[in-house]
Backbone as CSV, one residue per row, in Angstrom:
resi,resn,N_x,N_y,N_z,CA_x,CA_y,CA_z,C_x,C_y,C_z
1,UNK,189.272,48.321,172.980,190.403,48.973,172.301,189.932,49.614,171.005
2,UNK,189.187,49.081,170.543,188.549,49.287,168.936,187.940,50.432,169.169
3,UNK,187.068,51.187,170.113,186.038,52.116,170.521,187.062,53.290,170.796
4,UNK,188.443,53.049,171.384,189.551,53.750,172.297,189.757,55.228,171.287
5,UNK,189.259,56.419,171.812,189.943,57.726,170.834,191.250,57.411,170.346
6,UNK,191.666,57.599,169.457,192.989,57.929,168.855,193.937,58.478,169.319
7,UNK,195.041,57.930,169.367,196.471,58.904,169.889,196.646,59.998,169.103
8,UNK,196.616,60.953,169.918,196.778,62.437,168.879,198.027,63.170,168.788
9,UNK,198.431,63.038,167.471,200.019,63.448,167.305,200.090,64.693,166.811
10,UNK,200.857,65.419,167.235,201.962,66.813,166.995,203.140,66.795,166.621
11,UNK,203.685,66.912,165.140,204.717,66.444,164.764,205.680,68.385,164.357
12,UNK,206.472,68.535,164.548,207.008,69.872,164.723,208.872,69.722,164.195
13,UNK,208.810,70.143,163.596,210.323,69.907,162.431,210.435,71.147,161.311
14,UNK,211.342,71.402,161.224,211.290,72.273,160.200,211.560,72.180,158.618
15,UNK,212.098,70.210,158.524,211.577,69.818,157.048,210.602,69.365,157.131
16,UNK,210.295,69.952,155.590,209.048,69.812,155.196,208.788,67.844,154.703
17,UNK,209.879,67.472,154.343,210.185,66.278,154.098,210.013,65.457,155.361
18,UNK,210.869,65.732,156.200,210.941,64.790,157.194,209.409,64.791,157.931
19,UNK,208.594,65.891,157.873,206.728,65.890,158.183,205.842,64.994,157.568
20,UNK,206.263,64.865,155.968,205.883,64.301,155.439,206.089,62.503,155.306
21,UNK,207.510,62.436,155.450,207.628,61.117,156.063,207.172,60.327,156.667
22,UNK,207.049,60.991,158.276,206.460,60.662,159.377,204.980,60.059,159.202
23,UNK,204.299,60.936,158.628,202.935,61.371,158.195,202.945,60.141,157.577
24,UNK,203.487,59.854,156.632,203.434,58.450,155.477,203.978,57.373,156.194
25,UNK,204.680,57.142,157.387,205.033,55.641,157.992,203.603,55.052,159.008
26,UNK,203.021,56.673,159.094,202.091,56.173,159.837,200.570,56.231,159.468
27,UNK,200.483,56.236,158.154,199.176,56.362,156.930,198.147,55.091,157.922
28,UNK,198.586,54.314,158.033,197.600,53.283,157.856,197.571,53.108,159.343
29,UNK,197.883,53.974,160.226,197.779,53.490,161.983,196.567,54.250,162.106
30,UNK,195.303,53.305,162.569,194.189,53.900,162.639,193.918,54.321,164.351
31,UNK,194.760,53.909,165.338,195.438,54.497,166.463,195.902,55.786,166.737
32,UNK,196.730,56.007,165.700,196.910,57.445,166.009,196.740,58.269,164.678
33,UNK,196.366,59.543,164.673,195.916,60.675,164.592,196.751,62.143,164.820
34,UNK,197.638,62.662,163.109,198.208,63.142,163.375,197.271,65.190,163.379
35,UNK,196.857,65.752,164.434,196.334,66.547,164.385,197.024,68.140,163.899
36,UNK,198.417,67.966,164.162,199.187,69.424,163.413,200.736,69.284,162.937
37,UNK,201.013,69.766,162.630,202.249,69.590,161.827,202.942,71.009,162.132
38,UNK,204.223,71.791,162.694,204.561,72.770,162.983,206.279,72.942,162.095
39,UNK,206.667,73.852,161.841,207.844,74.215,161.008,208.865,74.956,161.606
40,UNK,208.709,75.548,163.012,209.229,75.954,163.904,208.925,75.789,165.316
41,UNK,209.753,76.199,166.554,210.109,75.733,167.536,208.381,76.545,168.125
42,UNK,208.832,77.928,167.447,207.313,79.166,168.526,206.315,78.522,167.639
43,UNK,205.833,78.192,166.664,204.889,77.269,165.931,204.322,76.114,167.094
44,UNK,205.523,75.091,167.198,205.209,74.298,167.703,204.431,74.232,169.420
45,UNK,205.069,75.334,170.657,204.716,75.982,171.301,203.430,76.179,171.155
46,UNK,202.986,77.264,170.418,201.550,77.879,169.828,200.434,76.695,169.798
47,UNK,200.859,75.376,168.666,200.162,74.683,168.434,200.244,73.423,169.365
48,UNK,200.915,73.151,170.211,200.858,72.191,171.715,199.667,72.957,172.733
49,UNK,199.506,74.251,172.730,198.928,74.774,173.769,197.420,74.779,173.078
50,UNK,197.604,75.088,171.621,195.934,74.825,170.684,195.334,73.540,170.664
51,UNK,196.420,72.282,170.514,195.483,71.402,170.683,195.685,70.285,172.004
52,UNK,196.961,70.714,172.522,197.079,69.831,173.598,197.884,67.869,173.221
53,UNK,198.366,68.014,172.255,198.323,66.584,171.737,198.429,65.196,173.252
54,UNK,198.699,64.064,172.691,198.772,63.205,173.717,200.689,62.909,173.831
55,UNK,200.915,63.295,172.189,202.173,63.108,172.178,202.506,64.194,170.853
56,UNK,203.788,64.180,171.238,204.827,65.227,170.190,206.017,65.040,169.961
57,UNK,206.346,64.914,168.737,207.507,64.971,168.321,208.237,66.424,168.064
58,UNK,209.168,66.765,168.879,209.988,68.044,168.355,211.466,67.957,167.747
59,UNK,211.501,68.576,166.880,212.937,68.337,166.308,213.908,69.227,166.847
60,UNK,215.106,68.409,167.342,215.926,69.612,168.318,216.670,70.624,168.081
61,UNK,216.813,70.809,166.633,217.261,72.018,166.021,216.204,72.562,165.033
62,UNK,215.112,73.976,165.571,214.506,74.669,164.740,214.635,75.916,164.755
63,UNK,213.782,76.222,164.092,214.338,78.130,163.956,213.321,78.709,164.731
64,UNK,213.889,79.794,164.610,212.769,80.775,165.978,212.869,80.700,167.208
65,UNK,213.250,79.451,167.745,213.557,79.216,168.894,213.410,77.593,168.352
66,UNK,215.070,77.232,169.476,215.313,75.313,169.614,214.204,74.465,169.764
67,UNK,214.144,73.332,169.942,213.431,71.945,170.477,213.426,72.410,171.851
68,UNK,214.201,72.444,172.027,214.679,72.324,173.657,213.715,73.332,174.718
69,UNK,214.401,74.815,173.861,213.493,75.738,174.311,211.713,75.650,173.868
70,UNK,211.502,75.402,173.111,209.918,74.660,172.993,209.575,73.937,173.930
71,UNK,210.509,72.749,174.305,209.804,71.855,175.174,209.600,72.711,176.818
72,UNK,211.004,73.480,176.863,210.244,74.058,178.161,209.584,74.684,178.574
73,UNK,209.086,75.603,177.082,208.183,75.804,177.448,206.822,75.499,177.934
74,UNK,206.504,74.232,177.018,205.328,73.862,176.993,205.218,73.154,178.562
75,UNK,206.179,72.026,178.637,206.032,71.733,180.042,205.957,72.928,181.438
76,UNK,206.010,74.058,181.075,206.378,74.682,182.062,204.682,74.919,182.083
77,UNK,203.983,75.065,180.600,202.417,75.266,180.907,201.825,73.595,181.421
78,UNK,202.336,72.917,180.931,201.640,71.396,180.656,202.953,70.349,181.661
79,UNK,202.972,70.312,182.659,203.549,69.859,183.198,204.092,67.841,182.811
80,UNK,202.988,67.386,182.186,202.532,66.092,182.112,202.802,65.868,180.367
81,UNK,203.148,67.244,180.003,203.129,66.663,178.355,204.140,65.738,178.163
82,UNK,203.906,64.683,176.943,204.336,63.641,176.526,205.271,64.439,175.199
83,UNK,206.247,64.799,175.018,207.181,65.108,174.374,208.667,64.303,173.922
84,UNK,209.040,63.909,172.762,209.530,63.260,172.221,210.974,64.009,171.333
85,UNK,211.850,63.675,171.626,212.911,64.653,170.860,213.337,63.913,169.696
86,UNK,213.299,64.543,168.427,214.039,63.808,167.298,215.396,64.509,166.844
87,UNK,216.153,64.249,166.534,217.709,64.785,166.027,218.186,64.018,164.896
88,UNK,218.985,64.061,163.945,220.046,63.095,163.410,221.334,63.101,164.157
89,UNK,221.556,63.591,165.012,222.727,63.299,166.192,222.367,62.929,167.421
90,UNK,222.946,62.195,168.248,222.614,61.946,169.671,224.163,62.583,170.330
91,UNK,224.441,63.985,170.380,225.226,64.358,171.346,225.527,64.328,172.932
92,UNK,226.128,63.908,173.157,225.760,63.671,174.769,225.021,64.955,175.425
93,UNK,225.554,66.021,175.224,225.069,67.515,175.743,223.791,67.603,175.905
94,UNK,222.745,67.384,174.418,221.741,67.525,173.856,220.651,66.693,174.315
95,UNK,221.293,65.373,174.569,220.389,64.171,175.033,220.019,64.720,176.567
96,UNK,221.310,64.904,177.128,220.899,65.147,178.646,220.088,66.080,179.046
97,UNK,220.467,67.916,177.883,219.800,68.586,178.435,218.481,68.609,178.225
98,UNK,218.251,67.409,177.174,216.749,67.411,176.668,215.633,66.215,177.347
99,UNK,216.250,65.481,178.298,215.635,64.644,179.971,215.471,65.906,180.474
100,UNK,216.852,66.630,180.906,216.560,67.808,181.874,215.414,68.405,181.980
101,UNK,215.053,68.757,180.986,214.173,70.099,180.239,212.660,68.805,180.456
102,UNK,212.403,67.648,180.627,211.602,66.916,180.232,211.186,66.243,179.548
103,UNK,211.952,65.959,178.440,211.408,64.860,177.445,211.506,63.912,177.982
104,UNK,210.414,63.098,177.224,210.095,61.625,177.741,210.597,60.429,177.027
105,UNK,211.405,60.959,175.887,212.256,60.367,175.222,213.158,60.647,174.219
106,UNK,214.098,60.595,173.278,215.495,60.721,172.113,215.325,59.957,171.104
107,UNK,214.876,59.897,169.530,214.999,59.116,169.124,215.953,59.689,167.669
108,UNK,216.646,58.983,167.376,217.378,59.176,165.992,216.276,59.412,164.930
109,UNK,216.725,60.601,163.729,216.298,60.048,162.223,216.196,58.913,162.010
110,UNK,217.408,58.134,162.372,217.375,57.307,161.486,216.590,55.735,162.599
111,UNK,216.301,56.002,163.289,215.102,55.123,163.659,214.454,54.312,162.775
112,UNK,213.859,53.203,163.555,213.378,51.916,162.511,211.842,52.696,162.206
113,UNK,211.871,52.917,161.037,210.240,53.313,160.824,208.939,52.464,161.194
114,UNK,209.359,51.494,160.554,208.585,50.093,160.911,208.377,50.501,163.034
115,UNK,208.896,50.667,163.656,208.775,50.551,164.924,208.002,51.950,165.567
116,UNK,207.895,53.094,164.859,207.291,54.181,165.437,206.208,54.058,165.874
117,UNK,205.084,53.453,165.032,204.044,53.167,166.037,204.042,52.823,167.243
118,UNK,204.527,51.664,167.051,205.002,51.152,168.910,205.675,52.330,169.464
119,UNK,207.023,53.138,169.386,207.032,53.885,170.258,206.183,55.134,170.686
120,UNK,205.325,55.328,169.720,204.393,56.729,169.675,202.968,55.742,171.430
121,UNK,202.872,54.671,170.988,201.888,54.010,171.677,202.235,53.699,173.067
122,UNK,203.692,53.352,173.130,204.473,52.896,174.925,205.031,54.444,175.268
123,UNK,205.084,55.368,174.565,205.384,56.846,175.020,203.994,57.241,175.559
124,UNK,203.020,57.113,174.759,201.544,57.567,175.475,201.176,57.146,176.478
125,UNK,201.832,55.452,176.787,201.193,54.830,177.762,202.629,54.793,179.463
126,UNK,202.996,55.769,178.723,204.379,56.245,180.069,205.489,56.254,179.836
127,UNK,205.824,55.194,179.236,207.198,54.177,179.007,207.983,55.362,178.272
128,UNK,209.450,55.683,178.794,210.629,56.699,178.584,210.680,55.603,176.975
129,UNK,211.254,56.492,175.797,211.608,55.755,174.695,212.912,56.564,173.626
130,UNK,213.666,55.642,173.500,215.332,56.099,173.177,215.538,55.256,172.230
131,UNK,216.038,55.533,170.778,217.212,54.902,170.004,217.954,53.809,170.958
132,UNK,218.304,52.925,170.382,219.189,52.126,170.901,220.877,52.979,171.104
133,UNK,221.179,53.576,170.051,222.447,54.558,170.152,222.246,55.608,171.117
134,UNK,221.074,55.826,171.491,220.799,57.038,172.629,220.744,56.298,173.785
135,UNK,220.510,55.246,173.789,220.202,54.411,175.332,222.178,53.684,175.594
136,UNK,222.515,53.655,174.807,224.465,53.400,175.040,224.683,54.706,175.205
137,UNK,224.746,55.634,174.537,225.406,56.710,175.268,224.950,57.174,176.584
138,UNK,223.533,56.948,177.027,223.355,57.355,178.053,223.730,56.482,179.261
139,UNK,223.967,55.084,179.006,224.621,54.191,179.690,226.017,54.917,179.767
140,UNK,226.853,55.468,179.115,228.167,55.297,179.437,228.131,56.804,180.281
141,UNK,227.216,57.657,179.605,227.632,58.773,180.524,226.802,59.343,182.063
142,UNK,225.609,58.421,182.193,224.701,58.707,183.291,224.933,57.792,184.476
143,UNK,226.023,57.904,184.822,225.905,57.104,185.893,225.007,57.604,187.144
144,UNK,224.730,56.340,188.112,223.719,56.876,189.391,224.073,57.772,189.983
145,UNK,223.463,58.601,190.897,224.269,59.592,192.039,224.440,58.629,193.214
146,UNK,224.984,58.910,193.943,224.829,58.400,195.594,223.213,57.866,195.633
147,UNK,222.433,59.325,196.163,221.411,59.348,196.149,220.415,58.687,195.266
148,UNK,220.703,58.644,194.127,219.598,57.599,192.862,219.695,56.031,193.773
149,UNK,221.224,55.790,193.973,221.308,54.532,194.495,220.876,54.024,195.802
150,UNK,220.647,54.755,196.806,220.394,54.722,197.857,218.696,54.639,197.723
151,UNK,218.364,55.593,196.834,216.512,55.257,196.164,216.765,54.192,196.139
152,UNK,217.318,53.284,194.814,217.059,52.113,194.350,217.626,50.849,195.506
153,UNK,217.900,51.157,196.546,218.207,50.435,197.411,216.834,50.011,198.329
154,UNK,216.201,51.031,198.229,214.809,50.844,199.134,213.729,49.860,198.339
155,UNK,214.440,50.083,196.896,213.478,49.796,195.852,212.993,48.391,196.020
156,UNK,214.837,47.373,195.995,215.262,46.580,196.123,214.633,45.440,196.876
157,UNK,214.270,46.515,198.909,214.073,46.143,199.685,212.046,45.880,199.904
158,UNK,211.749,46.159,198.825,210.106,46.514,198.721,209.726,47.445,199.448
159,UNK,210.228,48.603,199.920,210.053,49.858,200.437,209.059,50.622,199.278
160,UNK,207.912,50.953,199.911,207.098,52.270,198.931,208.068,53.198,198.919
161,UNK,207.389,54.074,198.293,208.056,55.818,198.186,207.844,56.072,199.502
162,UNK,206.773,56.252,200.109,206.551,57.148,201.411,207.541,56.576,202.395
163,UNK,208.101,55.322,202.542,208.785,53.826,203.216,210.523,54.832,203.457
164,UNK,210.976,54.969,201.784,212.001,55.323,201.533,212.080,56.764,201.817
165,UNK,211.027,57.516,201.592,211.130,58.937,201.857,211.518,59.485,203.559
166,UNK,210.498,58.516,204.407,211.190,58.624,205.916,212.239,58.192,206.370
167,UNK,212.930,56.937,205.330,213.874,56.681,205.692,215.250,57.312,205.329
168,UNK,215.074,58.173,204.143,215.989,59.441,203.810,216.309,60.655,203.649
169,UNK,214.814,61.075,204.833,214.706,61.985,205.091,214.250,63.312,203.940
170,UNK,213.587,62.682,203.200,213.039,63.241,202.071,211.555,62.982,201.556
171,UNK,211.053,64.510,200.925,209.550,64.320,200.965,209.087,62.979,199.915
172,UNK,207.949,62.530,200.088,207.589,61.725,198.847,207.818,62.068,197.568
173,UNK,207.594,63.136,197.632,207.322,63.766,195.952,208.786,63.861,195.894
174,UNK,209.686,64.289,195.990,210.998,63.878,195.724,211.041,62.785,195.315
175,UNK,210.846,61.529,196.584,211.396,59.989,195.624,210.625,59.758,194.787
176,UNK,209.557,60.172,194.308,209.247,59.719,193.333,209.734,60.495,191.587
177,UNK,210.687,61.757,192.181,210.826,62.599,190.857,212.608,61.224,190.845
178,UNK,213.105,60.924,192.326,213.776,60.146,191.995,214.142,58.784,191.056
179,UNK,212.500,57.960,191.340,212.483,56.886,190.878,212.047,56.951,189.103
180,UNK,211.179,58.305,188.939,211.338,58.405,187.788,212.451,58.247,186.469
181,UNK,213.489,59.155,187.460,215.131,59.363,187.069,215.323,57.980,186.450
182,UNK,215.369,56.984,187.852,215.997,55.656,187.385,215.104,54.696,186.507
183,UNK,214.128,55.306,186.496,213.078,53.959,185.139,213.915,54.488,184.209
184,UNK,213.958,56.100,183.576,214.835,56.568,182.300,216.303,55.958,182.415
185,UNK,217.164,55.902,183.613,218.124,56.030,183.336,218.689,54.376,182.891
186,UNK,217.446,53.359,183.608,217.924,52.264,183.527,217.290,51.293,182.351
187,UNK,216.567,52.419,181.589,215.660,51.738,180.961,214.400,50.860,181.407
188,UNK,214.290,51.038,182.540,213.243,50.271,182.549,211.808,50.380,182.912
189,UNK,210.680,49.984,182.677,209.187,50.423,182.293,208.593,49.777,184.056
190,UNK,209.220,49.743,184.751,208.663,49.416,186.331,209.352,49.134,187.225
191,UNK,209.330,49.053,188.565,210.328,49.356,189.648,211.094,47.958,190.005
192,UNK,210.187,46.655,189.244,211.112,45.499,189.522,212.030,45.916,188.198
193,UNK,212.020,45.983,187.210,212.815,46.152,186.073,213.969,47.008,186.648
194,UNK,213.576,48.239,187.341,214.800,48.869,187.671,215.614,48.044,188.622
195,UNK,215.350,47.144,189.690,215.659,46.517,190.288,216.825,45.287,189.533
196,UNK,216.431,44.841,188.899,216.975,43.808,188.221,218.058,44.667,186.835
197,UNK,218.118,45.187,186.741,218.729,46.409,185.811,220.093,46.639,186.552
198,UNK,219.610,47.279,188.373,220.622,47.854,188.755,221.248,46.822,188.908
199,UNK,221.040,45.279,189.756,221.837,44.297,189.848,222.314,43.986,188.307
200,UNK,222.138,43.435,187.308,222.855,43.500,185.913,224.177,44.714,185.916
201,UNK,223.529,45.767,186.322,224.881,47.172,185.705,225.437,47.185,187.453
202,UNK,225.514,46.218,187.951,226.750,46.659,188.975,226.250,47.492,190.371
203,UNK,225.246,48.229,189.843,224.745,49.607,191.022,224.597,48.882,192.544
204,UNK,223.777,48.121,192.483,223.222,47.681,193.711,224.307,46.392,193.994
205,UNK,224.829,45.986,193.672,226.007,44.729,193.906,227.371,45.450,194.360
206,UNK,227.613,46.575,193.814,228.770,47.539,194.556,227.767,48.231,196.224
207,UNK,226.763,48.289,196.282,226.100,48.645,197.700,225.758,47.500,198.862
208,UNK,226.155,46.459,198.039,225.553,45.614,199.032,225.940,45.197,200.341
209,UNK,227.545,45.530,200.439,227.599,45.133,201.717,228.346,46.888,202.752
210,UNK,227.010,47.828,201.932,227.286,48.915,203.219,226.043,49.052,203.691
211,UNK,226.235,49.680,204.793,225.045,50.323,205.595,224.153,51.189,204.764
């Protein structure tokens, strides 16, 4: 771990304050490595594609062009980028369209500083990461589709992807853009977690006695 390159951060906001912040909660993380700092949305764009970070923070209201529109872009070059949305609001609109678009996670301003490291480190290493106020709203407004549930039914049953994919008549690569869905939606960092998640929130206990 000691030998391990550095997590390389891209932090993109258009205060100059709130850059500087960031920058200072994480002075002493010899883990990560903040490599650019951007003041706008086409900035940030520009400088994701210059250095590639491992992770990024974008702020969802900048000038020149949104967060939002930044992030799609970049994913549209970088399919796999690790992108992080910051706001001082968690609007329902904003949160969703910013999963849509690909982020890999929502976190408030007002986030525990003390805790960013850890999320900059379980974002690098996969794990979806949300405010606690972003993970309730998305509870109240994301419910499963049919289809999410019928995934997580196979899930349930120890069915692989390929298992569930013949059995619903859908390619692999689908269930797996599926099962992705439900690690974010259920919070959870692996497919027993989603499992035990959906039984907790009802999903799979309202399916259980259909075909």
């Amino acid at each position: 771990m000691r030998n391990s390159p550095p997590i390389r951060l891209l932090i993109a906001d258009d205060h100059a304050l709130v850059r500087v912040g960031l920058a200072s909660v994480l002075a002493n993380e010899t883990d990560i490595k903040i490599i650019a700092e951007a003041s706008d949305g086409s900035e940030a764009v520009s400088l994701f594609q210059k250095h590639q970070p491992d992770v990024a923070f974008f702020d969802l209201r900048m000038p020149v062009i949104g967060g939002i529109a930044a992030l799609r872009a970049v994913r549209q070059e970088f399919p796999d980028a690790c992108v992080l949305m910051i706001s001082t609001f968690e609007l329902d609109e904003e949160v969703a369209e910013s999963l849509a678009a690909g982020a890999r996670g929502f976190l408030l301003k007002s986030h525990d500083p003390s805790m960013l490291a850890t999320v900059i480190r379980r974002a690098n290493a996969g794990d979806p990461q949300f405010s606690s106020a972003v993970l309730a709203r998305l509870a109240a407004r994301v419910p499963l589709a049919p289809r999410e549930i019928e995934v997580l039914r196979g899930i349930a049953r120890g069915l692989s992807n390929k298992e569930i994919a013949a059995q619903l008549h859908l390619s692999p690569h689908t269930v797996k853009t599926y099962v992705k869905g439900l690690l974010t939606k259920l919070d959870a960092t692996d497919r027993a977690g989603a499992v035990t998640a959906g039984y907790e929130s009802g999903f799979l206990k309202i399916q259980k006695g259909q075909s």
